[in-house]
Residue, then its C-alpha position, 0 to 999 in steps of 0.5 A: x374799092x376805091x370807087x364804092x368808098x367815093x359813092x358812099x361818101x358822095x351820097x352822104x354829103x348829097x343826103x346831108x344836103x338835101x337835109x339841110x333843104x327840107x329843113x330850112x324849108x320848114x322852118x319858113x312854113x306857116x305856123x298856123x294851117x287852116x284847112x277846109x277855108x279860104x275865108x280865115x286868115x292865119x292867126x298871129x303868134x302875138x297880138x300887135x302893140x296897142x294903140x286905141x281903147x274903143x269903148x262904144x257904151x261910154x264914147x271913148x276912142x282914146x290914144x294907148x300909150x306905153x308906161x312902166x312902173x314909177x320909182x315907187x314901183x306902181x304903175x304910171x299913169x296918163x301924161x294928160x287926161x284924154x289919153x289911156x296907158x297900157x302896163x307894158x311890163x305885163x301882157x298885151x292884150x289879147x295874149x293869155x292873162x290879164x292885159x292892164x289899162x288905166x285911164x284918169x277921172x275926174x275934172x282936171x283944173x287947167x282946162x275945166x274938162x273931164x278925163x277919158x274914164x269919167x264914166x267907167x263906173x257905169x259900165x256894166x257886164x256884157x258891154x264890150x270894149x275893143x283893143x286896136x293894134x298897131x297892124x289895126x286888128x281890132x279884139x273884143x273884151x266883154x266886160x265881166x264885174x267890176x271892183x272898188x280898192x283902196x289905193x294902197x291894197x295889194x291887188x295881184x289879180x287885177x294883173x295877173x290871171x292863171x286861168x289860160x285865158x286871156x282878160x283885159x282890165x281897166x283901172x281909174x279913180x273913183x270916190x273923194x277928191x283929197x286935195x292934200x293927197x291930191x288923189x281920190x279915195x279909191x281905184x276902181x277895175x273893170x274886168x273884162x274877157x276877151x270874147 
């Protein structure tokens, strides 16, 4: 009796063991399974840190650097006029819903140069503009509208999106110089879908 009691306790403990393998066996499996190709690599859970904004039909190939909010709780903007800011506080992109960059216009005065989305206005739908990552994954937004705000409207479309999708949305200034302000009349987005 007492040798069946040992040989059901042994084959508990090897079965619970053998549990145990399987299981951290699968939790370092592959997320993603491809079948029926060896050409597609695995697709990631999330799309890396943006770090270049390449947009082909207006010549920008700019830095990405990360901002927040401002203590007045708007989103901050590019330290100089070359480079362009991701809302990191909102999606990257590529993720599902509307990913946030923004970029100056306008000629600044120390230097009499022109900044990176000084020609944002004339794009147009179908252009396509492409996000780097940090592990140089490059994804392609096609541009869908564009539209014109005021700087003090309350605009939750231009950063959030409940359609499953994923979009990428492009913001500068546009219209008159107000030398008081020291800001233009009037923000202007680009829409875009990632292709």
């Amino acid at each position: 009796m007492l040798l069946i009691f040992i040989g059901i306790v042994l084959s508990v403990v090897v079965l619970y063991y053998c549990l145990q393998l399987r299981l951290r066996h699968n939790d370092t499996a592959p997320s993603v399974i491809v079948e029926h190709s060896t050409n597609v690599e695995p697709v990631p859970d999330r799309p890396g840190q943006p770090v270049r904004l390449i947009i082909p039909a207006i010549t920008v190939d700019a830095a990405i650097k990360n901002v927040g909010l401002t203590a007045t709780g708007a989103m901050d903007v590019p330290k100089n006029q070359d480079d362009v800011v991701w809302y990191q506080l909102g999606q990257r992109p590529g993720e599902t819903g509307s990913a946030v960059i923004a970029g100056h216009y306008g000629v600044w005065k120390k230097n009499g140069r022109g900044s990176v989305f000084d020609d944002l206005h004339t794009l147009k739908p179908g252009d396509v503009i492409y996000v780097e990552d940090d592990a140089g994954v490059r994804i392609a937004f096609v541009v869908r509208s564009s539209r014109s705000y005021d700087p003090q409207a309350d605009a939750p479309e231009v950063f959030t999106s409940d359609d499953g999708k994923s979009h990428l949305n492009l913001i500068t200034c546009e219209g008159d110089w107000n030398a008081i302000a020291k800001s233009y009349s009037k923000r202007l987005v680009i829409f875009a879908d990632k292709q």
